[in-house]
LONU-260935 format. One record per residue (C-alpha): residue number from 1; x, y negated, z. Coordinates in steps of 0.1 Angstrom, whole numbers, plus 5000, padded with zeros to 4 digits. Example, Ala and Ser with C-alpha at 12.3 -4.5 7.8 and 13.67 -1.06 7.14 Angstrom:
2
1,5123,5045,5078
2,5137,5011,5071
//
This chain:
223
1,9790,2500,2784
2,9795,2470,2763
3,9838,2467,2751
4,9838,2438,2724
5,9823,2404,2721
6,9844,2396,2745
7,9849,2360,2733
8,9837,2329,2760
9,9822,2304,2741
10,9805,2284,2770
11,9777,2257,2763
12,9751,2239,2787
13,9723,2257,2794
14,9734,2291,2776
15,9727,2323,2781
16,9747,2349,2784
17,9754,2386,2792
18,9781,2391,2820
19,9795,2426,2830
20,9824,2441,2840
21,9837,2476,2853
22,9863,2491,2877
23,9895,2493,2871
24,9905,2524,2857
25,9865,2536,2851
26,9868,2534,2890
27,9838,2534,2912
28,9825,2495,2924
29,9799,2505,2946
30,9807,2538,2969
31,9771,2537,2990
32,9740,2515,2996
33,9764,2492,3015
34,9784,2483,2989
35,9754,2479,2966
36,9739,2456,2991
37,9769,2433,2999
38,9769,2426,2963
39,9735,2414,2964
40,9739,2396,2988
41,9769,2376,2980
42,9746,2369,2945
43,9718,2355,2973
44,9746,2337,2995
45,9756,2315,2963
46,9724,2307,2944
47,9701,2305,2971
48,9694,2265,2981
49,9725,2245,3002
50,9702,2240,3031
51,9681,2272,3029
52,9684,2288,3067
53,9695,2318,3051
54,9725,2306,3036
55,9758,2315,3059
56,9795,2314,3058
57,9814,2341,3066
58,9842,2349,3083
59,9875,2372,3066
60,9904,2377,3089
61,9896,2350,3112
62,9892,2321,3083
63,9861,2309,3081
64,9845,2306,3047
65,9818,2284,3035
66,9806,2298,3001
67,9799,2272,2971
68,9766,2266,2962
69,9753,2271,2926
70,9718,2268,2930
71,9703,2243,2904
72,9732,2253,2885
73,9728,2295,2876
74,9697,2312,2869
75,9702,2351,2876
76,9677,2361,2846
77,9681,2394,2851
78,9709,2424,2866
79,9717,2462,2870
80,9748,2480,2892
81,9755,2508,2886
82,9782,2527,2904
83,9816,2518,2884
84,9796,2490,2866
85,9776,2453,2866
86,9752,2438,2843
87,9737,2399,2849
88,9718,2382,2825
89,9727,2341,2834
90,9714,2307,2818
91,9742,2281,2830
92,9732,2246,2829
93,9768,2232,2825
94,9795,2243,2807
95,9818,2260,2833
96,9790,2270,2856
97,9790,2304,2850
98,9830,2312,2848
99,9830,2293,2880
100,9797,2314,2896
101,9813,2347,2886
102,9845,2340,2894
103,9838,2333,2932
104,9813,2363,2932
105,9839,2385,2921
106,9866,2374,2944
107,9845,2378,2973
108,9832,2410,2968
109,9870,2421,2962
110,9880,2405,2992
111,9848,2427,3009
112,9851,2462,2992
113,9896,2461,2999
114,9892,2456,3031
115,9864,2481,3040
116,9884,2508,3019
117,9918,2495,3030
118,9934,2493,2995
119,9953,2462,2975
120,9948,2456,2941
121,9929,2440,2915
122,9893,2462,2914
123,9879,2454,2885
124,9889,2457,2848
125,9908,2424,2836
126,9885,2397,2834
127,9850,2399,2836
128,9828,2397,2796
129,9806,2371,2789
130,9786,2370,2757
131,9765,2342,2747
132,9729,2349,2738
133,9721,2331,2704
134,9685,2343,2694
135,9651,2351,2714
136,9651,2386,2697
137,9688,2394,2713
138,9675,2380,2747
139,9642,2404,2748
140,9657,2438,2741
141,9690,2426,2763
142,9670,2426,2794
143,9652,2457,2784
144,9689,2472,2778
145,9699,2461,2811
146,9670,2475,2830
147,9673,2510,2815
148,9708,2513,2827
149,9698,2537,2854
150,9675,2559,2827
151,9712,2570,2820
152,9708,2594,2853
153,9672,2589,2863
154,9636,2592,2845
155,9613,2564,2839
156,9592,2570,2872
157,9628,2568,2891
158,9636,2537,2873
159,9607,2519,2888
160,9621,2527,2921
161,9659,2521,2916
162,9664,2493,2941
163,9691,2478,2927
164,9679,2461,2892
165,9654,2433,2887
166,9629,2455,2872
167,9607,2456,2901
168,9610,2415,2900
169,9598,2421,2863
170,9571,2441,2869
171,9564,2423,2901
172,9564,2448,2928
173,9590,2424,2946
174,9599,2388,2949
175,9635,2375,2951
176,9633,2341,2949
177,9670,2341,2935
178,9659,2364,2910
179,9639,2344,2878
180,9626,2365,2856
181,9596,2337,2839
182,9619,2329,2811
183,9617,2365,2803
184,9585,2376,2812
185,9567,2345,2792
186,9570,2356,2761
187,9546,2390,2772
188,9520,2369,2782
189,9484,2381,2768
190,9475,2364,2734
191,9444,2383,2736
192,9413,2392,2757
193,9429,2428,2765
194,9432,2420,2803
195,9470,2429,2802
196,9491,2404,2820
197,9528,2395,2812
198,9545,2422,2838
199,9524,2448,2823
200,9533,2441,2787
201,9567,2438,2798
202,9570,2474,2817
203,9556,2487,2780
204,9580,2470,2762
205,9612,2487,2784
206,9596,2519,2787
207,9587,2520,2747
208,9627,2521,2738
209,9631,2548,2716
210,9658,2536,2691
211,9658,2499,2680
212,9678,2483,2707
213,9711,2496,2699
214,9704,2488,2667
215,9695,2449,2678
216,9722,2446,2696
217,9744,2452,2671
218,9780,2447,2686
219,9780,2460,2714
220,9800,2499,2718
221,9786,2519,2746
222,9815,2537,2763
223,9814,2564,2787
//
C-alpha cells in the first residue's frame, strides 16, 4: 500500500487520500464484525446531529457522545481490507479531516482492544493523508481504491465485496454517508449511447490494465 507522500498539507475544501495499516503488518479487521464496527463508527460521525440513527455509546460505564462532522467531511470514496484502510475525503475546513480521522481511529481502537483484550497502539504511527491536486489524480485514485480487493478476488467478486463503495458507485446500494456524485459526474454520457454515469464508471475500474500506477506516480505499493 501507499509508504511516501506522507506530508499533511491541509486546505479548505481539499481532497485527500487517507490510509493507514496495522501495526506491525498486523491484521485491523479479524471478521465481518470488526469490518462492520468500522463502518459504522464512519456512519455514527458523518451522519446528521439529529438523524434518529445517530447514538452514543457507552465504553466501560462512560458514556460517550460522538462528535458530529456532517457538513464538514464528505467520505468520497473507501476500501478495508484486512490489515489495511483506504478513504477518499473532501474537508471543508482546514483541520476537519485530522480531527474526523483522529476520533475514528481512536474509537475503533478503543472497540477492537477491548474485544481482543490487548493494550497498545493498533495502527502504524500516524495515519497518511495526501492531498489530491488534479482531476486526473482523483479519477484513477478512486478506481485504485476500489480494486483493492482484485488483489485476492476477480472482478465478478469485486462487485460483491461488501465492504468498499463500489456498489454505491455503480449503484447497487445507497449509503447516504457515502457521496460518490463528485466522482461519478465526470462519467456522465456526452453522447446519445444510453450509457449512464455508473455504467461508464464500472468500465473505467474494470478497464485498469496498466496506467494507474503509472498516474499515480508516488505512491510504493508494499506487501
Amino acid at each position: 500500500m501507499p509508504a511516501r507522500n506522507t506530508k499533511r498539507e491541509y486546505i479548505e475544501n481539499g481532497i485527500y487520500h487517507v490510509y493507514n495499516r496495522g501495526v506491525e503488518k498486523r491484521d485491523i479487521f479479524m471478521d465481518d464484525r470488526d469490518y462492520k464496527t468500522f463502518l459504522y463508527f464512519l456512519k455514527q460521525y458523518l451522519i446528521p446531529e439529529d438523524d434518529p440513527e445517530k447514538k452514543s455509546s457507552n465504553f466501560n460505564g462512560r458514556l460517550f457522545v460522538r462528535k458530529n462532522f456532517f457538513g464538514k467531511i464528505d467520505l468520497l470514496a473507501y476500501c478495508l481490507m484486512p490489515n489495511h484502510f483506504h478513504l477518499l475525503i473532501k474537508q471543508k475546513g482546514g483541520r476537519d479531516l485530522s480531527e474526523f480521522i483522529s476520533a475514528l481511529i481512536i474509537s475503533y481502537s478503543m472497540y477492537f482492544n477491548d474485544r481482543y483484550e490487548r493494550t497498545g497502539g493498533l495502527f502504524q504511527g500516524r495515519f497518511k493523508a495526501v492531498l489530491v491536486k488534479n482531476d486526473n489524480y482523483l479519477l484513477h485514485l478512486s478506481r485504485y481504491i476500489h480494486l483493492n480487493p482484485n488483489k485476492v478476488r476477480n472482478l465478478v467478486k469485486l462487485k460483491e465485496y461488501e465492504f468498499s463503495s463500489y456498489q454505491e458507485y455503480l449503484r447497487t446500494r445507497n449509503t447516504k454517508w457515502v457521496k460518490p456524485e463528485l466522482i461519478l459526474d465526470y462519467f456522465e454520457q456526452n453522447k446519445n449511447d444510453g450509457m449512464v454515469s455508473s455504467d461508464n464508471y464500472r468500465i473505467f475500474v474494470e478497464d485498469y490494465i496498466h496506467d494507474t500506477e503509472k498516474i499515480l506516480e508516488g505512491l510504493t505499493l508494499e506487501d
